[in-house]
N, C-alpha and C positions, 0 to 999 in steps of 0.2 A: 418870594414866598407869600402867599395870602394867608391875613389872620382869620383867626376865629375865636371870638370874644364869648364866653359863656357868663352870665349873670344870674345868683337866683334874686328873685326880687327882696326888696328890702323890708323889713318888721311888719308883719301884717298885724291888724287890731286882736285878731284870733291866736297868734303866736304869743302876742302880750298877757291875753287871759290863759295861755296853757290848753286851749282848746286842740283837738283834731279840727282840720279846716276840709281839705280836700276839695272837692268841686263848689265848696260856699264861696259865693261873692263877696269878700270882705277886704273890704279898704287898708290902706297903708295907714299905720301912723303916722305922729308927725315925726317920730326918731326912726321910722321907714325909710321917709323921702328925706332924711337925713344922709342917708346912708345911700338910695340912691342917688343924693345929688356928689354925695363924695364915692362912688364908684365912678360915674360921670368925670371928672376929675383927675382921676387918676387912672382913666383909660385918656384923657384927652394928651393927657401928657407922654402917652404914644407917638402921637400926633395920626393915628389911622384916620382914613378917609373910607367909610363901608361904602358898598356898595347895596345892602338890607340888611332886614331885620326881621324877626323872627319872635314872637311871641306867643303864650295862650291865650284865650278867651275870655280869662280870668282879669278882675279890674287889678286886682294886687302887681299883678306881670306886667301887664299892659303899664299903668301908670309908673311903674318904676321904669319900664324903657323910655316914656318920654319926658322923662325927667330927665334922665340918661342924652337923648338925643336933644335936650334942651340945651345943656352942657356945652356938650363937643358941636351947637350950632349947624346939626345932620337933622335938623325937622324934615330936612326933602328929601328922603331917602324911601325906597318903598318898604311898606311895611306890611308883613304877612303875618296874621293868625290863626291860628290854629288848634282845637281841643288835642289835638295828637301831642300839643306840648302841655297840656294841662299836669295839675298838682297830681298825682294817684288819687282814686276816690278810696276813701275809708268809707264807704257806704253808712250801715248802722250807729257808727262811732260819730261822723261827722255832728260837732258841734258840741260835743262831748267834755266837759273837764279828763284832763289824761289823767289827774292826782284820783278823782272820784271813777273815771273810768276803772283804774287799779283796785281800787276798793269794791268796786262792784264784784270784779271778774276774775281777778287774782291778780299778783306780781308776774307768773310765768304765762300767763292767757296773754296778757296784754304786750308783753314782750317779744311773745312768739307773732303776734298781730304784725305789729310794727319791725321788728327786727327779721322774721326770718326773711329767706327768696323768695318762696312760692305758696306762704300759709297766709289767705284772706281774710280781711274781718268781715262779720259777716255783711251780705251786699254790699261788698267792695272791691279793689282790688287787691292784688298782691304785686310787690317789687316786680315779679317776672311779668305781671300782666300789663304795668304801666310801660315795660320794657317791650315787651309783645307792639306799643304802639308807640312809643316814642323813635322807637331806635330806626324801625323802616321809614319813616317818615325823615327822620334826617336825614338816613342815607340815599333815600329819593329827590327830596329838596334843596337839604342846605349843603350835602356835602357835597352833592355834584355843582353846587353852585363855586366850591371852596376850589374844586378841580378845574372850573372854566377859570381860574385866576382871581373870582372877585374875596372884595373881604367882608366878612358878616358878624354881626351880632346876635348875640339869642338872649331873651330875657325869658326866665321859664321858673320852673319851679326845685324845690329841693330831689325830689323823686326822679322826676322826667330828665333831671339833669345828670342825676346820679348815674341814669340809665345812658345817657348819651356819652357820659368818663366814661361808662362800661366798655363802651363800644370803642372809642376810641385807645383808649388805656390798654383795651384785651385784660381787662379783669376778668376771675374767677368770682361764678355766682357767690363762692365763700368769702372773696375778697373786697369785693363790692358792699359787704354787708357793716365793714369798717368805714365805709367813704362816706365823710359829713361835707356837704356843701354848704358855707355861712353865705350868711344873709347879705347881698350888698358887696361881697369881694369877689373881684370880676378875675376869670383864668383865662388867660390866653397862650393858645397855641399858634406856633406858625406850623403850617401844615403843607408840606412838599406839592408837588403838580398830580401826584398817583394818590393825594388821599393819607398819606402816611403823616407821621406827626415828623417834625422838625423841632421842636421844641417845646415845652409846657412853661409855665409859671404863671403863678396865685401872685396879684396885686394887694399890696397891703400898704396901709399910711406906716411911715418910718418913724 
């Protein structure tokens, strides 16, 4: 069976202050790449050997995959980028305190922003729209790579990721609105030769 490693990147500087981040370039902390270096870690003790990788464009994803590939000693693996796995954009929100956002705009404005499928903030995306580009892109890219037999990594974002469980999972847009992806704990699935899952589990320190 080939795996497939999903990761979201580790604490970004903008998660720490509470901020809406989306398409801003903001760095890892250093309890980030903490966290990246202990997903690292505890994918190594797999023992996989990838065949790629897969990341956004974003320095937060990017750095925490080669921390990641520091680890497990895979710096030579090819690595692909891609905005199609990027954060969702919050457009107008982006950079925003979400505590003062609330106070601006209400408790149920800002809820309905973030929580629902398909209600955007303004000039941004929504759940469905980051899903509109994440989910064809994997299933162009990395899943037909998971089908030729190799094994892959994705270091991506909380949204983009959410959207590719979506897909794999066959979640209900209602059900997908429950799924939290943490920071730094890597999922692995092994996934049969047709694409189908063979098995899920969430890595976590014992």
């Amino acid at each position: 069976m080939s795996k497939l490693v999903l990761v979201r990147h580790g604490q970004s500087q903008w998660n720490l202050e509470n901020r809406f981040t989306g398409w801003v370039d903001i760095p890892l902390t250093e309890a980030g790449r903490a966290e990246a270096d202990r997903a690292g870690r505890l994918i190594a003790a797999l023992q996989i050997r990838f065949d790629a990788a897969y990341t956004s464009v974003l320095v937060r994803a990017i750095e925490t995959l080669q921390i990641i590939l520091s680890v497990l000693h895979q710096e030579d693996i090819p690595v692909i980028r891609d905005q199609a796995l990027n954060e969702r954009h919050y457009g107008d929100l982006q950079g925003l305190n979400k505590d003062e956002t609330r106070k601006k705009f209400g408790e149920e404005q800002v809820k309905l922003w973030r929580r629902s499928y398909d209600v955007a903030p303004p000039g941004g995306e929504s759940l469905k729209d980051t899903a509109a580009r994440a989910i064809p892109y994997f299933e162009s890219r990395i899943l037909t790579e998971i089908k030729s037999g190799k094994n892959v990594l994705v270091a991506a974002h909380g949204n983009s990721l959410r959207s590719i469980v979506m897909a794999l999972d066959r979640l209900t847009k209602e059900q997908v609105l429950s799924l939290e992806i943490a920071t730094g704990m890597p999922i692995v699935y092994e996934m049969n030769p047709d694409g189908t899952i063979g098995s899920k589990r969430i890595l976590q320190v014992a």
